[in-house]
GUSEMI-243958 format. One record per residue (C-alpha): residue number from 1; residue in three letters; x negated, z negated, y. Coordinates in nm, 2 decimals, padded with zeros to 4 digits. Layout:
+------+------+--------+--------+--------+
! resi ! resn !     xx !     zz !     yy !
+------+------+--------+--------+--------+
!  NUM !  ALA !      X !      Z !      Y !
...
+------+------+--------+--------+--------+
This chain:
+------+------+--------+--------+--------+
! resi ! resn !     xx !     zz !     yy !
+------+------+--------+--------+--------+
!    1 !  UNK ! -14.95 !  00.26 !  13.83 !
!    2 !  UNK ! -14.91 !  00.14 !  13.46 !
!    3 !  UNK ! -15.12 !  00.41 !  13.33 !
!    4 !  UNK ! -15.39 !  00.33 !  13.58 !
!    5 !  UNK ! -15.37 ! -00.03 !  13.48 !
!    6 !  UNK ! -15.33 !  00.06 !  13.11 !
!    7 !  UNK ! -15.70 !  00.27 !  13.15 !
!    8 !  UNK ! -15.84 ! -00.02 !  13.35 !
!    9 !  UNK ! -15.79 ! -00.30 !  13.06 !
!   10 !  UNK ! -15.92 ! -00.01 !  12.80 !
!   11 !  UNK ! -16.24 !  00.01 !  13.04 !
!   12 !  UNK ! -16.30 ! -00.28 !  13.06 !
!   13 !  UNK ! -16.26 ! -00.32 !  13.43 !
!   14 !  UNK ! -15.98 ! -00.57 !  13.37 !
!   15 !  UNK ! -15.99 ! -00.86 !  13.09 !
!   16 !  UNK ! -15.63 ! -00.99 !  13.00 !
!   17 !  UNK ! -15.59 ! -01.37 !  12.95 !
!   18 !  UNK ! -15.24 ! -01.52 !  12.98 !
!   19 !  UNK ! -15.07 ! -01.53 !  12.65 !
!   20 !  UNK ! -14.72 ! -01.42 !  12.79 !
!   21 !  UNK ! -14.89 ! -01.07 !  12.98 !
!   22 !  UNK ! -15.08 ! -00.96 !  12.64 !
!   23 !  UNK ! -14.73 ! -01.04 !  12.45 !
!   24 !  UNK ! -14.55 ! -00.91 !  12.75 !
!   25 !  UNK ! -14.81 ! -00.56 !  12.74 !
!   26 !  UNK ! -14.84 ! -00.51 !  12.38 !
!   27 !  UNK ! -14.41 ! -00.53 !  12.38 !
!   28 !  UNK ! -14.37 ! -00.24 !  12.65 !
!   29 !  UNK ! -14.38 !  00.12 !  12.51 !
!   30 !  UNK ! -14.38 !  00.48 !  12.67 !
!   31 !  UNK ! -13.99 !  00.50 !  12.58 !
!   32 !  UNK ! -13.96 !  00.25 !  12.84 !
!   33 !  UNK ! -14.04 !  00.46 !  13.09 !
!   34 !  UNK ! -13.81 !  00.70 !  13.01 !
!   35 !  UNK ! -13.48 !  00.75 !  13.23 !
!   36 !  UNK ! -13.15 !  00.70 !  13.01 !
!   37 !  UNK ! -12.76 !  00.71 !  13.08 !
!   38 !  UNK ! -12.71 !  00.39 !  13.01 !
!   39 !  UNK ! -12.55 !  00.12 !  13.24 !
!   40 !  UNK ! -12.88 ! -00.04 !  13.46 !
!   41 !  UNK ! -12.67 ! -00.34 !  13.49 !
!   42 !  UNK ! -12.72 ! -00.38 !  13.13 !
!   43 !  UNK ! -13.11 ! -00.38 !  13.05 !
!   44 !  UNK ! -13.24 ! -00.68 !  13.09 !
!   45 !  UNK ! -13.67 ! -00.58 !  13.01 !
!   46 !  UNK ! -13.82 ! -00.61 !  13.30 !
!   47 !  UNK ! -14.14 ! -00.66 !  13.20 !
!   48 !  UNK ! -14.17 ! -00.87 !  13.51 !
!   49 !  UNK ! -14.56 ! -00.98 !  13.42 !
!   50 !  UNK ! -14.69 ! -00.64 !  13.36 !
!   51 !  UNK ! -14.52 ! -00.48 !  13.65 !
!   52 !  UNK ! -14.71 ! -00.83 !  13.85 !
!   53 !  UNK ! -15.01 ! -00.77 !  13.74 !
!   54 !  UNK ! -15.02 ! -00.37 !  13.76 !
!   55 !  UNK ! -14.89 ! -00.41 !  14.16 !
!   56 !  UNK ! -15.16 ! -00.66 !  14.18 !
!   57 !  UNK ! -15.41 ! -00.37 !  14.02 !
!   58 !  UNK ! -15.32 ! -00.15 !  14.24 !
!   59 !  UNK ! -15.34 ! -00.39 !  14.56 !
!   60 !  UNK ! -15.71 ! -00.49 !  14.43 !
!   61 !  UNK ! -15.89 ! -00.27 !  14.73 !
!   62 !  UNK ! -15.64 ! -00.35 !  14.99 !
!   63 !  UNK ! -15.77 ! -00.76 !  14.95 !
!   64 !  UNK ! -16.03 ! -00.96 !  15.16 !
!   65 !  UNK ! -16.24 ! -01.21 !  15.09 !
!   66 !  UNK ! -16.21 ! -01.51 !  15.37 !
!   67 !  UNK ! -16.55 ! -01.61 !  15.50 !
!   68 !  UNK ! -16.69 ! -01.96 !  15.53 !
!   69 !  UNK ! -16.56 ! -02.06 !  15.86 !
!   70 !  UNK ! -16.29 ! -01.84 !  15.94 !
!   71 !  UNK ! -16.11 ! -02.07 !  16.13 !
!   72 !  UNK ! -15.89 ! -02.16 !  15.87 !
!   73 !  UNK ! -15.86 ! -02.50 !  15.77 !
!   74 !  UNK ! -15.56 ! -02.70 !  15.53 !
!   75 !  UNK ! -15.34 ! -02.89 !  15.67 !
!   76 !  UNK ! -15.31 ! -03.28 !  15.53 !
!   77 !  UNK ! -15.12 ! -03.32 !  15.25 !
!   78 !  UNK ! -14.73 ! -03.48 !  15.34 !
!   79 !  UNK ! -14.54 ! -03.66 !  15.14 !
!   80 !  UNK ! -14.16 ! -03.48 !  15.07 !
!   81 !  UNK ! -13.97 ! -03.79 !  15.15 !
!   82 !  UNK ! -13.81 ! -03.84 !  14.81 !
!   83 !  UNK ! -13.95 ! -04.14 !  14.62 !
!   84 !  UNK ! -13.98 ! -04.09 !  14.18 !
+------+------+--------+--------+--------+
């Protein structure tokens, strides 16, 4: 999945915008892919926007686009009931 996403950005099929992915991207390297014996319950890189946006990659052909009168229509917007 990451090296699929990795080849899509250096294609070009995929432009990166967000600040925090590109710092988040540029920070991962293959050594974190390796498996090691340390304690899991100790690493704490995630990388929780690149693994986002690589799932969301992957998902890309699985997605529809809604159609002008689907059906659907937004609800009116409500008030939560706690006043500022």
């Amino acid at each position: 999945m990451l090296f699929e996403f990795k080849q899509a950005v250096e294609d070009g099929f995929l432009e990166l915008s967000d600040p925090d992915l590109i710092a988040e991207v540029k920070s991962y390297t293959r050594d974190d892919l390796m498996d090691r014996d340390e304690d899991p319950r100790l690493v704490t890189r995630h990388f929780d926007l690149l693994m986002a946006a690589a799932i969301a990659w992957q998902m890309r052909n699985h997605a529809e686009v809604k159609k002008e009168g689907d059906g659907y229509q937004q609800g009116a917007y409500e008030r939560s009931g706690l006043d500022a």
